[in-house]
C-alpha positions as CSV (number, residue, x, y, z in Angstrom):
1,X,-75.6,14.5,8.0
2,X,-72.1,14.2,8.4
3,X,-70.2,11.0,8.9
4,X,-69.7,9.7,12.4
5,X,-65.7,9.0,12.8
6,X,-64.9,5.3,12.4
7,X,-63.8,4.3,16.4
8,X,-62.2,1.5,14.7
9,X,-59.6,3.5,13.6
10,X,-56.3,4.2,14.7
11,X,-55.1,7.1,16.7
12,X,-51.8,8.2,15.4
13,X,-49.9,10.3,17.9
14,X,-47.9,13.3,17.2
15,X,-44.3,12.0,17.3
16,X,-42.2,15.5,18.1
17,X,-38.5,14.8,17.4
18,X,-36.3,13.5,20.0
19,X,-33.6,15.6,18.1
20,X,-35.5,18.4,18.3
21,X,-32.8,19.6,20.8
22,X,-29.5,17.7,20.7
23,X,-27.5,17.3,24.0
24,X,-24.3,19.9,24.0
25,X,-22.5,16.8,25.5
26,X,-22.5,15.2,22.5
27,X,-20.8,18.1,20.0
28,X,-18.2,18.0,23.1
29,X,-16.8,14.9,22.4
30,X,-16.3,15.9,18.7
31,X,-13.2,16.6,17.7
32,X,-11.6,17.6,13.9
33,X,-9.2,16.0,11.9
34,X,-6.4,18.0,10.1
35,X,-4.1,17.0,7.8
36,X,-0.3,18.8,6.8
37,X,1.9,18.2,4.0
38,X,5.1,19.3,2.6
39,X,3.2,21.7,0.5
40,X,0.8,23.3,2.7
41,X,0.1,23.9,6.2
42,X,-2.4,22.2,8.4
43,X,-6.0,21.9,6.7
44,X,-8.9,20.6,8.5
45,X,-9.4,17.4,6.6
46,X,-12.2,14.8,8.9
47,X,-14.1,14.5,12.1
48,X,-13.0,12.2,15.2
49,X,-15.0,12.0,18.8
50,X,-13.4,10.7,22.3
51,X,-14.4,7.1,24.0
52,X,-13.9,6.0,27.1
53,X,-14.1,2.1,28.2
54,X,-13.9,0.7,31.7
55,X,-11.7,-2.1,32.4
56,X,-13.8,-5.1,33.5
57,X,-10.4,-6.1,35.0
58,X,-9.1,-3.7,37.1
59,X,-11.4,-1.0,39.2
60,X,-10.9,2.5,38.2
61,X,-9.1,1.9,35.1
62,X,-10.4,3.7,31.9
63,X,-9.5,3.1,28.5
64,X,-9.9,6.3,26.5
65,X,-9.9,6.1,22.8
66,X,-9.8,8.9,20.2
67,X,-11.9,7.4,17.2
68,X,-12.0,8.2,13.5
69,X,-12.2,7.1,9.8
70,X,-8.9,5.0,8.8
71,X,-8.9,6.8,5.3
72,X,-7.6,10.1,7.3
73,X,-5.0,8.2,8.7
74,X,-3.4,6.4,6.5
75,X,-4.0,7.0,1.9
76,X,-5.1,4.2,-0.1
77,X,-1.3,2.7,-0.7
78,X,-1.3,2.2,3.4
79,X,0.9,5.1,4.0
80,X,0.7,6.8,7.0
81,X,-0.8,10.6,6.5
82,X,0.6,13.5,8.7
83,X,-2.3,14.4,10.5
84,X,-3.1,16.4,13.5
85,X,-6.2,16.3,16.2
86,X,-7.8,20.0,16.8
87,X,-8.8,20.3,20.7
88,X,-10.4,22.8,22.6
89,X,-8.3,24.2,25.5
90,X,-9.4,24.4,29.0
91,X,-10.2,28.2,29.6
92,X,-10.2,29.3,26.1
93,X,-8.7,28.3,22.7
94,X,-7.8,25.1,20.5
95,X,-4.3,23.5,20.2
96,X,-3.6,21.4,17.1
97,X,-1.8,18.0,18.4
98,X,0.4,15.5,16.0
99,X,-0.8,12.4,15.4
100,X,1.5,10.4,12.8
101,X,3.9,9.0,15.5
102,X,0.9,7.6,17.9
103,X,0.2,4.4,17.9
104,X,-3.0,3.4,16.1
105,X,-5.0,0.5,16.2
106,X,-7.2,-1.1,13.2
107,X,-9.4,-3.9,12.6
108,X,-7.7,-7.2,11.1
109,X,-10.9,-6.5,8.3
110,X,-9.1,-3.9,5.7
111,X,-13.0,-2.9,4.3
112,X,-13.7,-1.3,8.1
113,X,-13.3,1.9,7.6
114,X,-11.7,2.9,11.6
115,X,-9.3,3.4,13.5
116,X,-8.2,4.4,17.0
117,X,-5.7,5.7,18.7
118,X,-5.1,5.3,22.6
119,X,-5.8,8.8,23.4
120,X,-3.8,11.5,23.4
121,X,-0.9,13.3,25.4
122,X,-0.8,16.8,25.0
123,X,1.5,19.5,26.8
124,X,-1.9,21.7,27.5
125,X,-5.0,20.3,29.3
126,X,-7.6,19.6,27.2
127,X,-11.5,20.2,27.9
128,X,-12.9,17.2,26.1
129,X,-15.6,14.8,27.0
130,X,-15.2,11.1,26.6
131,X,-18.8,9.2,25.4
132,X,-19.3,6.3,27.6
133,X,-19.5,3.1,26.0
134,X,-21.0,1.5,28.5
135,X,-24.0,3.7,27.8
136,X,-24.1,4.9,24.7
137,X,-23.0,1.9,21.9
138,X,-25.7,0.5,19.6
139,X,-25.5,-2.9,20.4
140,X,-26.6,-6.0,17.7
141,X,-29.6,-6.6,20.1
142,X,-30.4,-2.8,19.6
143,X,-30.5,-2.8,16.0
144,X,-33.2,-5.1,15.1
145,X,-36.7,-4.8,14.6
146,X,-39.0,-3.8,16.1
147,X,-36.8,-1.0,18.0
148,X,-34.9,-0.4,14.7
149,X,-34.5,-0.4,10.8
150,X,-35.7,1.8,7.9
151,X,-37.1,5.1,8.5
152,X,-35.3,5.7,11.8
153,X,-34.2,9.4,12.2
154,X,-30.6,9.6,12.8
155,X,-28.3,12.8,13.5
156,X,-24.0,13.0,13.2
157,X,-22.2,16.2,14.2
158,X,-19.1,16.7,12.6
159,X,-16.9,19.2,10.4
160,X,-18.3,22.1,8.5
161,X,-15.6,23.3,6.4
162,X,-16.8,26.8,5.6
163,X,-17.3,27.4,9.6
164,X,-14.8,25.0,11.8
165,X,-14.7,27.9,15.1
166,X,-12.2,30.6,15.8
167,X,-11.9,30.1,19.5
168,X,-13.3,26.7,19.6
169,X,-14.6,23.4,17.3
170,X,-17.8,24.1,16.3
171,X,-19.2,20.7,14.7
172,X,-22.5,21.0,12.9
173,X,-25.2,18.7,13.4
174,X,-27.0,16.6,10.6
175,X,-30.0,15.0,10.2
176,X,-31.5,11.9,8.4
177,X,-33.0,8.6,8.4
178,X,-31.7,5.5,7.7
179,X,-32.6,4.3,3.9
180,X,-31.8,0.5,4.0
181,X,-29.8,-1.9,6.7
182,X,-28.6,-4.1,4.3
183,X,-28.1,-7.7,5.1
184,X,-25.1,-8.3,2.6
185,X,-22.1,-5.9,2.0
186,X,-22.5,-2.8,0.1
187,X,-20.3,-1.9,-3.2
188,X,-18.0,1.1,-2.0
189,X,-15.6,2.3,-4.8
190,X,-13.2,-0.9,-4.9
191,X,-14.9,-2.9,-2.6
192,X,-17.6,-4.4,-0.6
193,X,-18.1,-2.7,3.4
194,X,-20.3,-3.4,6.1
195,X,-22.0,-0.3,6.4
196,X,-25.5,1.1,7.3
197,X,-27.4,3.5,4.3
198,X,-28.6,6.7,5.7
199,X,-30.5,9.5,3.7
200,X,-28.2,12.4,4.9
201,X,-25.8,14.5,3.6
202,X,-22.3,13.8,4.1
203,X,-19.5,15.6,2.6
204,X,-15.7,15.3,2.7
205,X,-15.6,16.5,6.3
206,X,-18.0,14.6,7.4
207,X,-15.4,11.3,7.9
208,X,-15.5,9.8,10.5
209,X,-18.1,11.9,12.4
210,X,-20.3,10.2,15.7
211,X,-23.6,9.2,14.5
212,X,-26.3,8.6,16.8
213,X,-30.2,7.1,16.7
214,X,-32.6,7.3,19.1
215,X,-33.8,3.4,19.9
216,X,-36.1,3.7,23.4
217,X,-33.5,4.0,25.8
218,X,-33.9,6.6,28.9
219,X,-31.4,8.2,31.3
220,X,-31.4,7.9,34.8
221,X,-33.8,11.3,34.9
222,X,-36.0,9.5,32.3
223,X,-34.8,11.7,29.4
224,X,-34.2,10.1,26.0
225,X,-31.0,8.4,25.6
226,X,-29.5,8.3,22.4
227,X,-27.0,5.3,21.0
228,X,-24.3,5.8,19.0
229,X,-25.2,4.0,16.3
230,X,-22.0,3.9,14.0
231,X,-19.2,6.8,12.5
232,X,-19.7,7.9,9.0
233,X,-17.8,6.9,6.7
234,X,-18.8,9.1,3.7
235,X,-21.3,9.7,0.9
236,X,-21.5,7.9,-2.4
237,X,-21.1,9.9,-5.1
238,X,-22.2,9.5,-9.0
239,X,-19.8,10.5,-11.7
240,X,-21.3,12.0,-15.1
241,X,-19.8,13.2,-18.2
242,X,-19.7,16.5,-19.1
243,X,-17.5,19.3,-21.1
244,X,-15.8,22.7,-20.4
245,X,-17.2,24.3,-23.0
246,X,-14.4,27.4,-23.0
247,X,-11.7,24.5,-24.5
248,X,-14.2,21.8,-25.3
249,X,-13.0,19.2,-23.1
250,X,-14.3,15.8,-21.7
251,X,-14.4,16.4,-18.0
252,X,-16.1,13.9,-15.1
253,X,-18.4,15.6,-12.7
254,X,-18.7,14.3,-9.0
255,X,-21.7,14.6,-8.0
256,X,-23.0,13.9,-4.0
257,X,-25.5,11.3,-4.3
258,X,-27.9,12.3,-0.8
259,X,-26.5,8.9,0.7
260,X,-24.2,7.9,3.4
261,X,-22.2,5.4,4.5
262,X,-22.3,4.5,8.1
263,X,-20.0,1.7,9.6
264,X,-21.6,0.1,13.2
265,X,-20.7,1.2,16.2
266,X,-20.5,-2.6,17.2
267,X,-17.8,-3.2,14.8
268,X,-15.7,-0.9,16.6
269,X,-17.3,-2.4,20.0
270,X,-15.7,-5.4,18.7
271,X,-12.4,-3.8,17.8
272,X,-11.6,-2.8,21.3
273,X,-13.3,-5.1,23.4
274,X,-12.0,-8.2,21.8
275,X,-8.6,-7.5,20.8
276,X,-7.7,-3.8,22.7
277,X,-8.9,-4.0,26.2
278,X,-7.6,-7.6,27.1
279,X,-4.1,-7.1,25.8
280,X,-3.9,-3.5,28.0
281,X,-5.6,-5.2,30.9
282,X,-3.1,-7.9,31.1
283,X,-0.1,-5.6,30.2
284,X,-1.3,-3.5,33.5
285,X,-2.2,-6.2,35.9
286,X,1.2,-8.0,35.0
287,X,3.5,-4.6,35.1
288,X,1.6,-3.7,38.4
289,X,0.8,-0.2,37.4
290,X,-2.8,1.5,37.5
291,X,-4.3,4.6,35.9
292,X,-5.0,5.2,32.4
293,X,-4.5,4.7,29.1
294,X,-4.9,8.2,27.5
């Protein structure tokens, strides 16, 4: 006689994917990074993604932001890089836009890896979409338990090198879960950083890509909302010896090690709230002028 099920136990739903379709409204705010040298023409280099903030002083004034990793902005000496933002065109078609003479903004912290720049003022209209902040930023309360910690399947779109779009950017979309939230800084090449550890591949392109978590939260049609939960900041990577055999010599081997880097979002919450926003509020409620900063 068979066994009679244990009522006692558990019923463990079927949990489907909340990524199992990712909104297109979130690949439109992604934008890609290229960089131009002496030596070369324009390559793309990064990912960067569009952020709008409403001013809590002034009705109907909007901060837009473009954010992206500081690395593809300025080297390791501090020097400023000539790079270039790629953007879709309204109608049809992508326009590549300077960046090295706008003004960017970075946290006081050297070992945060962002930076933004007040938008952008091109001679073509653009068709990009600004992520709300408001709505979408992973806040401190978000990210603790229960709603949030290890195991938590996370997604960033960004650059694909092989494919970047003839006609358009065409960011791919990753997937992952986050592998530890440490509660001390993490070792990163010279240095310690604040970031989140995510099991998901991130390569050179991947800088400075959105990347986003599903916590709970619902839109006003009672769809799943998800957060932003922080911009990538890049893979570690392990170095082993090894030889080219044709000449026999030593050579060191990058390899990717599976695990990113993510940097909060809140940190860059923090960035422009605290020290951004009130310095532009004041400098537009003093000057009398209205509109915004783009």
């Amino acid at each position: 006689m068979a066994d009679k099920p244990d009522d006692r136990a558990p019923v463990v739903p079927l949990v489907i994917s909340p990524f199992q379709r990712v909104p297109q409204i979130l690949g439109e705010i992604v934008t890609i990074i290229y960089e131009e040298s002496d030596a070369s023409a324009p390559v793309p280099v990064g990912t960067g993604f569009f952020i709008n903030y409403s001013s809590a002083a002034k009705l109907g004034l909007n901060h837009r932001f473009l954010v992206t990793a500081r690395h593809l902005i300025f080297d390791k000496e501090g020097k400023r890089l000539r790079t270039l933002v790629r953007v879709n065109v309204q109608g049809s078609g992508t326009t590549l836009i300077p960046l090295h003479e706008e003004k960017v903004l970075l946290p006081s912290d050297p070992t945060i890896d962002l930076a933004e720049l007040p938008g952008i003022d091109p001679d073509v209209r653009i068709a990009a979409q600004y992520l709300a902040a408001n709505d979408f930023i992973a806040t401190r309360e978000d990210l603790k338990l229960p709603g949030f910690g290890v195991g938590a399947e996370v997604m960033y779109l960004g650059l694909f090198n092989p494919h970047v779009g003839e006609s358009r950017n065409q960011p791919v979309a990753r997937f992952g879960r986050v592998a530890l939230v440490p509660d001390e800084p993490v070792f990163w090449e010279d240095y310690p950083v604040r970031v989140i550890l995510a099991a998901i591949n991130a390569f050179g392109g991947s800088s400075g890509s959105p990347v986003f978590v599903y916590l709970g939260h619902r839109d006003h049609r009672g769809l799943p909302l998800p957060k932003l939960l922080g911009v990538v900041k890049g893979s570690f990577t392990e170095k082993h010896r090894g030889e080219l055999v044709e000449i026999k010599a030593p050579v060191l081997v990058t390899n990717v090690a599976g695990m990113a880097g993510i940097i909060p979002a809140y940190l860059l919450d923090d960035l422009i709230r605290q020290d951004v926003i009130p310095a532009v509020d004041q400098s537009e409620i003093s000057e009398g002028t209205s509109g915004e900063v783009e």
